[in-house]
C-alpha positions in Angstrom: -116.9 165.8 125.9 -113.7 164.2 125.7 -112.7 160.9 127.8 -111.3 161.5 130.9 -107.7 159.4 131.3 -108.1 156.8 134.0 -105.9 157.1 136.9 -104.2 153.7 136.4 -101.5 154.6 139.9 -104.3 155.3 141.8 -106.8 152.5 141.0 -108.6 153.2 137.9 -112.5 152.7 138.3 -114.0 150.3 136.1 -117.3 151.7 134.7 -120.5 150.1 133.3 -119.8 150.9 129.8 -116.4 149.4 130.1 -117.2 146.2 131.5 -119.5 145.7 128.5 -116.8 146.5 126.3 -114.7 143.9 127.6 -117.6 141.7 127.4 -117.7 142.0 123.8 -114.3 142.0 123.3 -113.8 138.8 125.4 -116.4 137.1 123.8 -115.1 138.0 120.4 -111.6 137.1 120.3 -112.8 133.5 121.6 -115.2 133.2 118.8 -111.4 134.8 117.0 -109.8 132.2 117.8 -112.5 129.2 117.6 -113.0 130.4 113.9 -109.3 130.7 112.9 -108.1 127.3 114.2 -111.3 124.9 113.0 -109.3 123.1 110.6 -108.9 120.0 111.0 -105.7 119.8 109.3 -104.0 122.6 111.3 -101.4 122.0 113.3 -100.1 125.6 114.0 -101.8 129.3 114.1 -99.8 132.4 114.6 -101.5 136.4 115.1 -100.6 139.4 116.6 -102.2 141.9 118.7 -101.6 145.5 118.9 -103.1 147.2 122.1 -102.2 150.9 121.0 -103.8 152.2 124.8 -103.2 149.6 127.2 -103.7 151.1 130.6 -102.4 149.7 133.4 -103.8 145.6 133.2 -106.0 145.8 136.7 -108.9 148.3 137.5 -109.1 149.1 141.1 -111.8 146.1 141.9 -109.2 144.0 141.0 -110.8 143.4 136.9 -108.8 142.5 134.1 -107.7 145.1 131.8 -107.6 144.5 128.2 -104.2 143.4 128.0 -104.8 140.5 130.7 -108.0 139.7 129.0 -106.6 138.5 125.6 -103.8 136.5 127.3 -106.4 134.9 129.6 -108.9 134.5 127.0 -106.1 133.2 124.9 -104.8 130.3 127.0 -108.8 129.1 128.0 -109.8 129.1 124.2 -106.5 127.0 123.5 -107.3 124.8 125.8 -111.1 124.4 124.8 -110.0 123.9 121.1 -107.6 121.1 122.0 -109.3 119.7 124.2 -112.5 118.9 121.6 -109.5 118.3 118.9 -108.3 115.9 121.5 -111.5 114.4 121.9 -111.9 113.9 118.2 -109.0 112.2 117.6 -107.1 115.6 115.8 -103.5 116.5 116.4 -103.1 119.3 118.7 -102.8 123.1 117.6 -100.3 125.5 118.6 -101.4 129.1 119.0 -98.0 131.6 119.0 -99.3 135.4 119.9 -97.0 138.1 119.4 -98.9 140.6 121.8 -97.6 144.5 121.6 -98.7 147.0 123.9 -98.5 150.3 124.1 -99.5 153.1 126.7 -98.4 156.6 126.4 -97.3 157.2 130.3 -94.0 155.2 131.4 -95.4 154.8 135.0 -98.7 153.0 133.7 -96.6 151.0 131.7 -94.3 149.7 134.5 -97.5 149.0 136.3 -99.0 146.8 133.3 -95.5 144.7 133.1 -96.2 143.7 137.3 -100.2 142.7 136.3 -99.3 141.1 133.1 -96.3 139.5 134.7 -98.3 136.3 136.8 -100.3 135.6 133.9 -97.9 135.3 131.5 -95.9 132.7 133.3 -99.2 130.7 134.0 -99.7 130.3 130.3 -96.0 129.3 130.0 -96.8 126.8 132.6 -100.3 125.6 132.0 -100.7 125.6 128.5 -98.2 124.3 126.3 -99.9 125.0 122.9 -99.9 128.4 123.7 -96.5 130.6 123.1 -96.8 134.3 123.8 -93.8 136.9 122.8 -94.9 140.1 125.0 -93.4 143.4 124.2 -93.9 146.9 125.2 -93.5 150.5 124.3 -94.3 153.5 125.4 -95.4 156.9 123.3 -98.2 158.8 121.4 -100.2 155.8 119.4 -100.1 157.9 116.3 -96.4 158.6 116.5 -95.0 155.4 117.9 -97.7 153.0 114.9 -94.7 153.5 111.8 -92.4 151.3 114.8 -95.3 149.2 115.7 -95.4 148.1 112.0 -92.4 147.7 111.5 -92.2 145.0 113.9 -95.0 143.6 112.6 -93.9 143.3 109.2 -90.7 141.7 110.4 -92.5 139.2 112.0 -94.2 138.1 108.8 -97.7 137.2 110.3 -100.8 138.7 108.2 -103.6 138.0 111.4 -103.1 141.7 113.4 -105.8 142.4 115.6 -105.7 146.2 116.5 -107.3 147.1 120.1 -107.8 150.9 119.8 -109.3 152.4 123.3 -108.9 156.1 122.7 -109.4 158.5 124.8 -111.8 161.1 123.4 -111.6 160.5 119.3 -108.5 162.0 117.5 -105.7 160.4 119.0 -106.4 157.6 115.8 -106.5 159.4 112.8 -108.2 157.8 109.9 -105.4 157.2 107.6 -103.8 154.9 110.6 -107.0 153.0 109.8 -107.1 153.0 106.7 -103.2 151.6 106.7 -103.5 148.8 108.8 -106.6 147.5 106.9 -104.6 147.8 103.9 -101.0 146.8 104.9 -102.5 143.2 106.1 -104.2 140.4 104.8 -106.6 139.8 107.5 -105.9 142.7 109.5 -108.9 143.6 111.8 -109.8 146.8 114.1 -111.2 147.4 117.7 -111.7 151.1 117.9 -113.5 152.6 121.1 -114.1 156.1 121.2 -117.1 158.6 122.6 -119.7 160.2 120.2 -119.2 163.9 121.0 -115.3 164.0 120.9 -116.0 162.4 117.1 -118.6 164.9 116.4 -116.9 167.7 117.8 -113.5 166.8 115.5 -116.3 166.9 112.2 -117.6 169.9 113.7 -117.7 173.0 111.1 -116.6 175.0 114.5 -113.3 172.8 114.6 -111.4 175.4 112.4 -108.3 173.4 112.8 -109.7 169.8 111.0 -108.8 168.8 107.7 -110.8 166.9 104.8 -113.8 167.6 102.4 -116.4 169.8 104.5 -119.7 168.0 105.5 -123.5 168.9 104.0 -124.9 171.6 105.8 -127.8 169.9 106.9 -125.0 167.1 108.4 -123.3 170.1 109.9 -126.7 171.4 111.6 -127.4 168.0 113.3 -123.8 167.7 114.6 -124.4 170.9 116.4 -127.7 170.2 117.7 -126.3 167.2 119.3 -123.0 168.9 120.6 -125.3 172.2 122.0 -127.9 168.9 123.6 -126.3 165.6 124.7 -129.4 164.9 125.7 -130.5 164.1 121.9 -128.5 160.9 122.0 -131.1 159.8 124.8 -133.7 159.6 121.8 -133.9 156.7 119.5 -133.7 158.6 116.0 -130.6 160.5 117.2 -128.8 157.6 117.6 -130.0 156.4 114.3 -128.5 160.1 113.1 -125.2 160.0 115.1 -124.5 156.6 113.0 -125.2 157.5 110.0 -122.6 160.4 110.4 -120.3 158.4 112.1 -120.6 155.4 109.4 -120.4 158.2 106.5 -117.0 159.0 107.8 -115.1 155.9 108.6 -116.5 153.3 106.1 -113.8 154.1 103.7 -111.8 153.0 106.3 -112.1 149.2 105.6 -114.4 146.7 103.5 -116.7 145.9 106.6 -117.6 148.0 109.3 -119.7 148.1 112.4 -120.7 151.3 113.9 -122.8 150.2 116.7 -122.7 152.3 119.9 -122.4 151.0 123.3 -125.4 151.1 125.7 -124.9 153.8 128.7 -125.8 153.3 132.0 -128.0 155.5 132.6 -129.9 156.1 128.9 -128.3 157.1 125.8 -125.8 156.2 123.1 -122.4 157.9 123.8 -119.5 155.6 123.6 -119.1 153.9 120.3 -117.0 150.2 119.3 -116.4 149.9 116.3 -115.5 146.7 114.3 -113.0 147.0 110.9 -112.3 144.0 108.3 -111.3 143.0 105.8 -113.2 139.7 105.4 -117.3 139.6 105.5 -116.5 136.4 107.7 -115.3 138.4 110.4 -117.9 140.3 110.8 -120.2 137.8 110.0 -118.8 136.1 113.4 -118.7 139.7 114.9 -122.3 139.8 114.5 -122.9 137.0 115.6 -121.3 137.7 119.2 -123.3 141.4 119.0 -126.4 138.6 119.8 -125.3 136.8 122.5 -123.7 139.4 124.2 -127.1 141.1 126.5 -128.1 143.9 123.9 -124.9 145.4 124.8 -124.5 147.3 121.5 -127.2 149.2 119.7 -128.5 150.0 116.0 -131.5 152.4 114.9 -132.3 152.2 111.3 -133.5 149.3 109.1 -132.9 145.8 110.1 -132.7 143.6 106.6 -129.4 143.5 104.7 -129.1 147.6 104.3 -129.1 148.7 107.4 -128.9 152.7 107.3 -131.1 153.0 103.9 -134.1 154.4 106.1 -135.8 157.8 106.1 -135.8 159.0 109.8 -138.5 161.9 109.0 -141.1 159.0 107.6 -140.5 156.6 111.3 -139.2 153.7 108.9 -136.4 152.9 112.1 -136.4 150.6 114.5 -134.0 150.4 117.9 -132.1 147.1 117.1 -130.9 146.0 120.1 -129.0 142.5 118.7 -132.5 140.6 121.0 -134.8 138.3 120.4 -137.3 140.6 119.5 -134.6 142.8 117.4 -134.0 139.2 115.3 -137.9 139.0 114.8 -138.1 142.5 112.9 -135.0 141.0 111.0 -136.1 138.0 109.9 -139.2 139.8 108.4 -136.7 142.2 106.4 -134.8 139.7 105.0 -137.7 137.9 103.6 -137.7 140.8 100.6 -133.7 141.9 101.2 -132.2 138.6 99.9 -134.3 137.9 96.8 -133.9 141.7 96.1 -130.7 141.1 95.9 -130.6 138.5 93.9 -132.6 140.2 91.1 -130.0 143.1 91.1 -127.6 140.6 90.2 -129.8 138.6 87.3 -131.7 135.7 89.0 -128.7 134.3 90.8 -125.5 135.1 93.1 -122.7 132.9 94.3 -123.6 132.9 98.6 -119.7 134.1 98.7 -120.2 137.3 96.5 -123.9 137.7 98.6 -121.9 137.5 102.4 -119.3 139.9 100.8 -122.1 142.2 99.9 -124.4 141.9 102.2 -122.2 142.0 105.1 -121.2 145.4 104.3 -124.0 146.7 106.1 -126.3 144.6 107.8 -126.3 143.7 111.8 -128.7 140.5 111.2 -127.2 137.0 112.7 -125.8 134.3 110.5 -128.6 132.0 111.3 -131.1 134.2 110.5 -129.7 134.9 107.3 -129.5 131.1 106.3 -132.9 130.2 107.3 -134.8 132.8 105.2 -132.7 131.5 102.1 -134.0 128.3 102.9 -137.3 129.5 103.7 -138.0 132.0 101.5 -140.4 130.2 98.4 -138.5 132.6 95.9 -135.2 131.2 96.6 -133.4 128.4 96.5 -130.2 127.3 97.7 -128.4 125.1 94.9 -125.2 123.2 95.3 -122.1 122.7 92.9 -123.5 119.6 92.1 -126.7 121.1 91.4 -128.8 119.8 94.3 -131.1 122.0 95.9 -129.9 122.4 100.0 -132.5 121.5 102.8 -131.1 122.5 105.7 -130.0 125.7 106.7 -126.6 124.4 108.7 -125.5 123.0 104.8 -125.3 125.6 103.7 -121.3 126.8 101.6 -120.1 129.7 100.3 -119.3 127.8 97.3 -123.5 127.0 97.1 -125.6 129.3 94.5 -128.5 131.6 95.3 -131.1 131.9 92.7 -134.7 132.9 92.4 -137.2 130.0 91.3 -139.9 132.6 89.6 -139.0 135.1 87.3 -138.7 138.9 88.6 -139.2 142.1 87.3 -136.0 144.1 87.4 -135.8 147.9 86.5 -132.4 149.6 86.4 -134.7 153.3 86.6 -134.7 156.7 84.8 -131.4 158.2 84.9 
């Protein structure tokens, strides 16, 4: 079931789903920018956005659209960040944004350049560390990207955020995915899309798809999902739908998160889905998955390896990013992390662990540090050799290392 096009002229209706969306979204591209400009020797920060579907800017109970979110969200951050810069005696920090959007109908488009307008000239006004260059263009997403980064490259800026809110699945073909991650430095994706429009593309019925064909027994739970939405009601076929959606776009980038959204009324049908290149981004993406009211959900393992679970022997869990989803997590990790050490020798830099860890676990930062410093077969040793207390201390340039000795197997081959 593809994604019906809002009827931005008329008063597009904001649903449930949606307005969690933007929840997250909101909420990460503050903790964005509050990570990006910490330093306290910064005096400038330049990025760019890319919203490839923009809509109109206003749903029909007056709500922000996407495009009004990150210029609003934008100019409050900046102000938060200077102020406590202010506050602490640090020179302030300008943000400039060059902010590209993009919707496919012209009409829309005229109406996002009135909603944009107000708010753009209040953060002229208002804010003066902020400095926003707003352009638009109007065509297919997958024709009109080659232009898109074009002017990005000639703006010379390697921080692109990519908001992707499809319609249906295949208007965002994986090598457009695979590009940006690759054609930027710190290039990071957004990509919204529902479940059966992405399951009816792998589909073995799709005769007109191209790429390596799926297993069969892949194949035969795609269609059992497509002939019975009503699978993606149950726990485990989430946990299924994820593992088939993961299987296909993890070669898109380093880090991914293929956590569905929660819909209204049951079920798992709209996915978000996070791309990286840096483990710190989706370490703070994380992160903001746990504040954000179990918006987003997970069924599988809950330690460091998230999808390694055998749904036929009940090993999942629903993780809903709560209190009682970090519990389950926190007992996990207890034999996750020193496992990992030992597959390493008896030690690990913590900046090669968060780079491989982070490639598949949903577990919060702070949960992560304090079983390293819990944990009586680890401990956290400094450069200087020291052995760290305090889970907050802890550096990426800090060692991991197992204080008894373990016994490692590489198996039969």
């Amino acid at each position: 079931m593809a994604r019906k096009e809002l009827d931005w002229q008329n008063g597009a209706v904001l649903e449930n789903h949606t307005r969690k969306k933007h929840s997250i979204l909101t909420e990460y591209f503050r903790a964005y920018l509050l990570t990006r400009c910490c330093l306290p020797q910064q005096d400038r920060f330049r990025l760019a956005i890319v919203d490839g579907f923009a809509g109109g800017g206003k749903y029909q109970c007056g709500s922000f659209g996407s495009p009004l979110l990150f210029v609003d969200t934008l100019v409050k951050t900046a102000h938060e960040i200077n102020t406590r810069r202010a506050v602490n005696g640090l020179k302030r920090i300008d943000i400039e944004c060059l902010l590209l959007l993009n919707d496919y109908d012209p009409g829309t488009l005229e109406l996002l350049k009135q909603n944009i307008a107000p708010l753009l000239a209040h953060a002229d006004e208002s804010e003066p560390a902020v400095h926003i260059k707003c352009e638009f263009s109007s065509g297919v997403f997958e024709a009109i990207y080659p232009d898109i980064k074009a002017r990005l490259k000639q703006a010379k800026c390697n921080n692109v955020l990519f908001n992707l809110d499809q319609y249906g699945y295949s208007k965002v073909p994986t090598g457009i995915l695979r590009d940006i991650i690759s054609s930027w430095k710190r290039a990071e994706i957004l990509l919204t899309f529902t479940i059966t429009a992405l399951l009816a593309f792998l589909s073995p019925r799709n005769k007109r798809k191209a790429g390596v064909p799926l297993e069969p027994e892949v194949q035969e739970k795609i269609n059992q999902i497509l002939d019975d939405e009503q699978l993606l009601n149950k726990n485990r076929w989430l946990g299924e739908a994820e593992k088939i959606v993961f299987d296909h776009l993890k070669a898109c980038a380093p880090f991914v998160s293929p956590f569905s959204i929660q819909n209204p009324g049951g079920g798992w049908r709209y996915w978000l889905m996070h791309f990286a290149n840096s483990y710190r981004a989706r370490q703070v993406y994380n992160n903001v998955l746990h504040e954000s009211d179990s918006s987003q959900g997970h069924f599988g393992r809950t330690g460091l390896n998230m999808l390694a679970y055998d749904p036929s022997a009940d090993q999942g869990h629903l993780y809903l990013f709560d209190f009682d989803s970090r519990a389950l997590t926190r007992d996990a990790l207890t034999e996750d992390i020193p496992r990992m050490i030992a597959e390493s020798g008896d030690a690990i830099s913590i900046e090669d662990f968060y780079a491989a860890a982070y490639s598949e676990t949903p577990a919060h930062s702070d949960d992560i540090h304090e079983s390293m410093i819990t944990n009586p077969e680890i401990e956290v040793i400094t450069p200087n050799g020291g052995k760290r207390r305090e889970a907050s201390a802890i550096k990426v340039n800090d060692t991991l290392k197992l204080t008894s000795q373990r016994v490692f197997s590489f198996g039969s081959g």
